[in-house]
Structure formats: structure tokens, C-alpha cells
C-alpha positions in Angstrom: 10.6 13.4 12.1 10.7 13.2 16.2 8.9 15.6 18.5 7.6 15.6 21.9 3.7 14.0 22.2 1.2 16.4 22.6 -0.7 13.8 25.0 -3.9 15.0 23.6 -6.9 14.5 25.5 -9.5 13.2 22.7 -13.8 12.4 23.3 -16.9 12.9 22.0 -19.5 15.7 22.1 -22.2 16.4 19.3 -19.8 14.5 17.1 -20.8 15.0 12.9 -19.9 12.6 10.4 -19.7 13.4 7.2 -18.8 11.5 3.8 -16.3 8.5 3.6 -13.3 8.8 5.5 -11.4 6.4 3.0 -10.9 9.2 0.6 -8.6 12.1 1.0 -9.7 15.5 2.5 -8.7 18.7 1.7 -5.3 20.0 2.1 -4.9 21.7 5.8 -2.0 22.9 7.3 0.3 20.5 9.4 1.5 20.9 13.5 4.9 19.8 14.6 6.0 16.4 14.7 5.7 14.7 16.9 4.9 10.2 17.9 1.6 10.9 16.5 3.0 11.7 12.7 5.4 9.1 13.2 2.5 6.8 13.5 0.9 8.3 10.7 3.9 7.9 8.5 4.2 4.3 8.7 0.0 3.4 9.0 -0.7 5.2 5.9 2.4 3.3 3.9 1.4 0.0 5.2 -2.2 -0.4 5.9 -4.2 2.6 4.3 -2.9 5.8 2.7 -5.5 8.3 0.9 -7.8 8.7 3.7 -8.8 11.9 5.5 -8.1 11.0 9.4 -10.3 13.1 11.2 -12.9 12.3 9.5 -11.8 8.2 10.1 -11.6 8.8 14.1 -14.6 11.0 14.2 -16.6 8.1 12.6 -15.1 5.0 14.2 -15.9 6.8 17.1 -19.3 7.1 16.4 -20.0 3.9 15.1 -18.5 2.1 18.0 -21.1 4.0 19.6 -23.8 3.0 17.2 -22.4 -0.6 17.1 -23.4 -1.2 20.7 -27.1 -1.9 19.5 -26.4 -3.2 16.3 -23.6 -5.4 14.3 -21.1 -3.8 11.8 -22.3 -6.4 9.2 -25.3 -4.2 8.4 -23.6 -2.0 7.5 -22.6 -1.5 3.8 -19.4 -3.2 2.5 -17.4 0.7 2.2 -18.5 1.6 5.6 -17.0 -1.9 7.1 -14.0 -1.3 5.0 -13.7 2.1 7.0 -14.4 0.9 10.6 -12.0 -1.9 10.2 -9.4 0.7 8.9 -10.0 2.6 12.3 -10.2 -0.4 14.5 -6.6 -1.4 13.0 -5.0 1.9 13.9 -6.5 2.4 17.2 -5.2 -1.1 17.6 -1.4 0.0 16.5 -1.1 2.8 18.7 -0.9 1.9 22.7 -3.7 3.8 24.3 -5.4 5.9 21.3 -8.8 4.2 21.9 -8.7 5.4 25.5 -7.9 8.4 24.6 -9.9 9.6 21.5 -13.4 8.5 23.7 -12.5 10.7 26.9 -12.1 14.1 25.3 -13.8 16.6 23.0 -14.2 16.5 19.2 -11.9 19.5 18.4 -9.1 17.6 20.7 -10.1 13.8 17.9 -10.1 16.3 14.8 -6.2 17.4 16.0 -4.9 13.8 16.4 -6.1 13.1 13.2 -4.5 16.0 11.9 -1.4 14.7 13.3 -1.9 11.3 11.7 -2.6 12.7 8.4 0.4 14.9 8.1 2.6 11.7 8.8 0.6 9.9 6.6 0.9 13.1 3.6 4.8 13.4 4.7 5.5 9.8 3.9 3.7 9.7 0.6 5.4 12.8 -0.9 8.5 11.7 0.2 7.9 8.9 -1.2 6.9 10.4 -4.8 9.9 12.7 -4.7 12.5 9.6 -4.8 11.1 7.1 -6.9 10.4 9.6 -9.4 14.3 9.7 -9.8 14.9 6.0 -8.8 12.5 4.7 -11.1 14.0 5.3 -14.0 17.0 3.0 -13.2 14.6 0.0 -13.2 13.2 0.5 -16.9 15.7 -1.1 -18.6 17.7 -4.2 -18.1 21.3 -3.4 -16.4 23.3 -2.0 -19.1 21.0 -1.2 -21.6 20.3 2.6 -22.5 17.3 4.1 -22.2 16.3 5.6 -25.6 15.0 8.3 -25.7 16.8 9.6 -22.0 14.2 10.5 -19.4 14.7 13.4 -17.1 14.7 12.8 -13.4 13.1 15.7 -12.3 10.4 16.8 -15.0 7.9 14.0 -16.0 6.3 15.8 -18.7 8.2 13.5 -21.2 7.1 10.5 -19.7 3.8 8.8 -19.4 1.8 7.3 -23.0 4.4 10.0 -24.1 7.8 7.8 -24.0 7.7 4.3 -25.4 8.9 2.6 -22.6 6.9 4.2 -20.1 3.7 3.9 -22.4 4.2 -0.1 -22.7 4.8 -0.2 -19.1 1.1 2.3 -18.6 -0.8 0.8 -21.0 -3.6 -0.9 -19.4 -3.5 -4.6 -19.6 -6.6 -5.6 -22.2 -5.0 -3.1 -24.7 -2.1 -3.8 -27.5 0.5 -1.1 -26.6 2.3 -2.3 -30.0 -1.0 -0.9 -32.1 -0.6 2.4 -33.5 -3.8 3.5 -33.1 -4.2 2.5 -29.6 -0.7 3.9 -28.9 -1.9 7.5 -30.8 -5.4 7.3 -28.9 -3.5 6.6 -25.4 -1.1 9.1 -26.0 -3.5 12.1 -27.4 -5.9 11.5 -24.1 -8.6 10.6 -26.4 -8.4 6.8 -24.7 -9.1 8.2 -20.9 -7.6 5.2 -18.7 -9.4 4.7 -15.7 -7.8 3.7 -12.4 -9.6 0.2 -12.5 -7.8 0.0 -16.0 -4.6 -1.8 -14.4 -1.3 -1.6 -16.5 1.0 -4.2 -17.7 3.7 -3.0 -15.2 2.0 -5.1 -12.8 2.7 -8.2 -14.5 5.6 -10.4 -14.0 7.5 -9.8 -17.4 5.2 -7.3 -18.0 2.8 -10.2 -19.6 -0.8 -10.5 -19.4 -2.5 -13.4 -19.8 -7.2 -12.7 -20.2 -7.5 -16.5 -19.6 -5.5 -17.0 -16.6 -5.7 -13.6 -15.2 -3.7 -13.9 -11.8 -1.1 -15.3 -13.3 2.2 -12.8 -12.2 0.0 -10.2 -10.7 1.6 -7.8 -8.7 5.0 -9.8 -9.3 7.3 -7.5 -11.2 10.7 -6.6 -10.6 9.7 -2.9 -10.9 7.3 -3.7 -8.4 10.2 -5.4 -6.0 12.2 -2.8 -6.5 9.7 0.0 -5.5 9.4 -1.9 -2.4 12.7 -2.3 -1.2 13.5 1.3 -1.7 10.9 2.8 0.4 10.9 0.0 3.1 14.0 -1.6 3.0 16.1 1.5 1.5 17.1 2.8 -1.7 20.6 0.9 -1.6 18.4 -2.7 -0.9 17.3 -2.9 -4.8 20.7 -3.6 -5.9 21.5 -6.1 -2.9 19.8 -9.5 -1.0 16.4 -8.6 0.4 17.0 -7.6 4.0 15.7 -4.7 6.3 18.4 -2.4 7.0 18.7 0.0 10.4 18.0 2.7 8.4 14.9 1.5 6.5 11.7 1.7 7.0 10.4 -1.3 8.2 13.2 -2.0 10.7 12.3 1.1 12.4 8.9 0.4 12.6 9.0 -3.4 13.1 7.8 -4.7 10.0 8.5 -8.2 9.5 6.0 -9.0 6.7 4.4 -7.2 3.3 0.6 -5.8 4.0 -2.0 -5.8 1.9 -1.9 -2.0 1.8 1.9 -1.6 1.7 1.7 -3.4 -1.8 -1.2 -1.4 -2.6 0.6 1.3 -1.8 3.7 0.8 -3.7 1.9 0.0 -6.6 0.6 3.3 -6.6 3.5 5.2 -6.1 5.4 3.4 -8.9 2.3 4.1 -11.2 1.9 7.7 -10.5 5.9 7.8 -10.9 6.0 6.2 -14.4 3.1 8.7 -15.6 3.4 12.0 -16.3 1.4 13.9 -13.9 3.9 16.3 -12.0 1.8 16.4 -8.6 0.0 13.8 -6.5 -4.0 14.9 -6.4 -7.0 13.3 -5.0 -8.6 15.3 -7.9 -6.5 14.4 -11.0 -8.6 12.4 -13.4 -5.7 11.7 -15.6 -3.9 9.2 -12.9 -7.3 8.0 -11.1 -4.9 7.3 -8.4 -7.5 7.2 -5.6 -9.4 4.7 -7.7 -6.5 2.7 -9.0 -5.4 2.4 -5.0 -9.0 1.3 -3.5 -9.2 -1.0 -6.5 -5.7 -2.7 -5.7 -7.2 -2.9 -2.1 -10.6 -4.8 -3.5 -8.5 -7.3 -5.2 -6.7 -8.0 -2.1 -9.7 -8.1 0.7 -11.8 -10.2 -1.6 -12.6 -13.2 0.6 -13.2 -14.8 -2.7 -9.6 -14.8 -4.2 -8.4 -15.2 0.1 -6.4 -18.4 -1.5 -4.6 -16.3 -4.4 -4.1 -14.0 -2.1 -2.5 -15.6 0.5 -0.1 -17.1 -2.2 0.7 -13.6 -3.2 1.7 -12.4 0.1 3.5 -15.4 1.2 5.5 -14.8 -2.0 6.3 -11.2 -1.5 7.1 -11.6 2.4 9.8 -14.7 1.3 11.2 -11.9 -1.3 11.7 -8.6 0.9 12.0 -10.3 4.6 13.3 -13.8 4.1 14.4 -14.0 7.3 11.2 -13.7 9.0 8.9 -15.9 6.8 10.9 -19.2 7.3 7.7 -20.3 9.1 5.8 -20.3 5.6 8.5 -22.4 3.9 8.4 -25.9 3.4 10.3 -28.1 5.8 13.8 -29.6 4.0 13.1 -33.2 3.1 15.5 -35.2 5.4 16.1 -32.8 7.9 16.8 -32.7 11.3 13.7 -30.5 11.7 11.4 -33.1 9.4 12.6 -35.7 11.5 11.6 -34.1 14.3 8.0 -32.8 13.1 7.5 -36.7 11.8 8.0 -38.1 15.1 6.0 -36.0 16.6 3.2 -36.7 14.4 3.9 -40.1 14.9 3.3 -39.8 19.0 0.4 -37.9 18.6 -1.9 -40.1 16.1 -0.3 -43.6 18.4 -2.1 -41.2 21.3 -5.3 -40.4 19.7 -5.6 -44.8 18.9 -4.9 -45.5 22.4 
């Protein structure tokens, strides 16, 4: 996955923008890796995955061009979304800015390439092992899965396998109904990827009058996470960032907004019975069921939900590193400590 950097000199010059660079392009053949990929690898797991890259730098370009006599708030609510995509991975990577406004477009199109491959690299490496490792989570330890599911051929899974089905069926419908199950299973129900599916409920129960309640809590969820950023032997173990996973070689210390988006995706493409990742199958909706997952999450309306959901997911796959966002013991030393401090500081604001 290493390579020597291109150093790519990247600029602008009768730059064209065209369509939204949050959606995935068409296929193109990758370069050699190289720090670039790397890069890609990691931003499209954790902040935003199914996006075409040169297209994203081409435009953020542009914009911050266009954003020197206006303000990105006039802008509609997709194309914000975008530029503050761009602006985060220009951000991550030391010197990029610099770089993609002192070249030529052809030299912004090929670090984008670059990005993207790491970006496509990651998410169908990711899709190759949890379509195996997923089906050791969809049963309680011990139990058998009946009917057996293949590892390597999904055809038999999806509204076709009971257990997959309950886990697929979207959340306002009664997987337990016959006719819903026949109408799911026959394609005559088409699930859309707003539709969201039990799996993504704590115990796999959904509640229509209290809505967040366990969402985005499962174990299947957990365990999806730990084994692409933790690693595969993490599920089984205490939450904790080994050498060889993921987020220790990148330096992640808490759970994104997009990583969970993410993972959610990947476990739900894994669990149906599509064979291939596509920006163009309608039977998964994955593009939609990924940018819907993201709308939840970036809703400055549910911020407070939110920030309970990520404090508890952070606690669960990097304990170590969230002991800022626990409570203090009661009694401490540390309590002790923090009270006498607060103590000092009101006597000073009295005096």
C-alpha cells in the first residue's frame, strides 16, 4: 500500500465543474500507490466514501475562488455539504491546498485519481472480508445458523434467508408477516436506501414512538467496526486499537460521523445479496442509504442525539482515549481536585 509521492504540482486553468462531487464517478483505471492513496484509503473510510475526487478538488477549487466575493451559506445545503467535504481533506493532508492552487487542472484531476483509488481500494477490501466475517455475528455464540450461509456466494442471502431478511427488513415493516416477507423477498416491495433496516437497532428493535432509541447501536454494528478499524481479531476481544489496525496507523482516536456511516453501509451491502458494490444498483440503494446515514448525523437539529451517539461509540471502540467524556468518579482524588478548584475560582469572581 506504500509508494514513493509523485509530488504533483496541482492549479487551476479553465477549470469545468460538472455535477456533484458527493456521488461516485465512473470507474477509471488506478496509478501506483503511493502517500496520496494512503490518504485516500483512510479519508474515504472515515469522513466520506462514495464520492468522485476529481471532480471534489476541481470544485472546491473553484468555489474557493467564487467564495472570495460571496459566503458559502448561499449556497444550497448539497453544495455546502461538498465544500466542507473538500475543506476537511485539504485540511488532513499537510500542504495539498498549496499545492492543488499552483498547478494545472490535468495535474488536480491526477491527485484526485490518486485519492480515489485509495478511497475504492479500501472499500472493496473492505466488502471482500466482512462478507465472510459477517456471518459469524448472526447468531448468538453457539448457536447454528439454519439454513448455513456460504461465505463466498451471497446469492442465498438477502430477503432470501430468514435471518438475513429480519435483519434487512426495513424498520416500519413486520418481517414476521407472510405477506410482507413474500413481497420483500419476490422484489415486488422495492426497499429504498432511506428505508433503514432493523439491523441498526440495538436488539434489532424498533420503536415508531421513540425513534432514536438504539439507533446505530447494534452489536453487528460494533462488530463491523472493530474489524475494519481495530482488526478482525478485536471483535472477539476488549475494544482497543491494535498496531496492525486501521486506526492506529492512521491516528484515529475517535469514531466519525462518516466512519459509522460507513460501516453501516458495508455491513448492509454485506448482509444483502447483491454480489458487487455499484453506484448504479437500485436493489441496495447504497449511495442513498450512505448520504442518508450522513443527513441523520449532520442534522444540527438532532446535534444533542448526536453527540450522545458518538460519545457512546468512541467509549466502546477507543476507551482509552475518551476518558475526557466520562464522568468524574464521585470521591476521587481527581473530583477533589476539580471541586477545589471550582471552589477558588467563584471565592475570585466574589472578591
Amino acid at each position: 500500500m506504500s509508494g514513493d509521492e509523485n509530488n504533483p504540482h496541482i492549479g487551476s486553468s479553465s477549470r469545468k465543474r460538472s455535477g456533484s462531487a458527493l456521488y461516485m464517478g465512473p470507474r477509471k483505471k488506478a496509478t501506483s500507490s503511493n502517500p496520496l492513496v494512503l490518504h485516500g484509503r483512510h479519508f474515504g473510510r472515515t469522513v466520506f466514501a462514495l464520492c468522485n475526487y476529481p471532480s471534489l478538488l476541481t470544485g472546491g477549487i473553484l468555489r474557493l475562488e467564487e467564495l472570495q466575493d460571496s459566503s458559502i451559506e448561499d449556497y444550497p445545503a448539497d453544495v455546502r455539504r461538498e465544500h466542507r467535504v473538500f475543506m476537511e481533506l485539504v485540511d488532513s493532508y499537510p500542504g495539498l491546498l498549496e499545492r492543488l492552487t499552483a498547478g494545472e487542472e490535468e495535474d488536480i484531476i491526477h491527485v484526485g485519481e490518486l485519492m480515489g483509488k485509495g478511497a475504492s481500494g479500501a472499500r472493496g477490501d473492505d466488502t471482500k472480508t466482512l462478507k465472510s466475517a459477517v456471518i459469524e455475528w448472526l447468531m448468538p455464540r453457539g448457536q447454528p445458523l439454519i439454513p448455513p450461509l456460504s461465505r463466498n456466494i451471497k446469492s442465498d442471502r438477502g430477503f432470501n434467508h430468514e435471518v438475513t431478511g429480519a435483519l434487512l427488513c426495513p424498520a416500519d415493516l413486520d418481517w414476521s408477516n407472510a405477506e410482507t416477507k413474500q413481497s420483500l423477498k419476490s422484489g415486488e416491495t422495492a426497499v429504498r436506501g432511506d428505508q433503514w433496516p432493523m439491523f441498526l437497532y440495538a436488539g434489532y428493535v424498533y420503536d415508531p414512538e421513540a425513534p432514536w432509541q438504539g439507533l446505530l447501536r447494534s452489536d453487528i454494528l460494533v462488530f463491523g467496526f472493530k474489524h475494519v478499524f481495530t482488526s478482525p481479531s478485536s471483535v472477539e476481544k476488549e475494544p482497543k486499537a491494535t498496531r496492525s489496525g486501521n486506526a492506529y496507523l492512521h491516528g484515529m482516536k475517535s469514531v466519525t460521523k462518516g466512519s459509522l456511516a460507513y460501516i453501516a453501509t458495508q455491513v448492509r451491502f454485506s448482509l444483502s445479496s447483491s454480489s458487487v458494490f455499484s453506484r448504479t444498483d437500485t436493489v441496495t440503494d447504497s449511495e442513498t442509504f450512505y448520504h442518508s446515514i450522513l443527513d441523520l448525523l449532520e442534522d444540527p437539529d438532532e446535534c444533542e442525539e448526536v453527540a450522545d451517539l458518538m460519545t457512546w461509540w468512541t467509549r466502546r471502540i477507543f476507551p482509552n482515549s475518551s476518558s475526557s467524556q466520562r464522568s468524574t468518579s464521585k470521591n476521587s482524588v481527581l473530583s477533589k481536585i476539580r471541586e477545589k478548584r471550582t471552589a477558588l475560582r467563584a471565592r475570585g469572581n466574589t472578591n
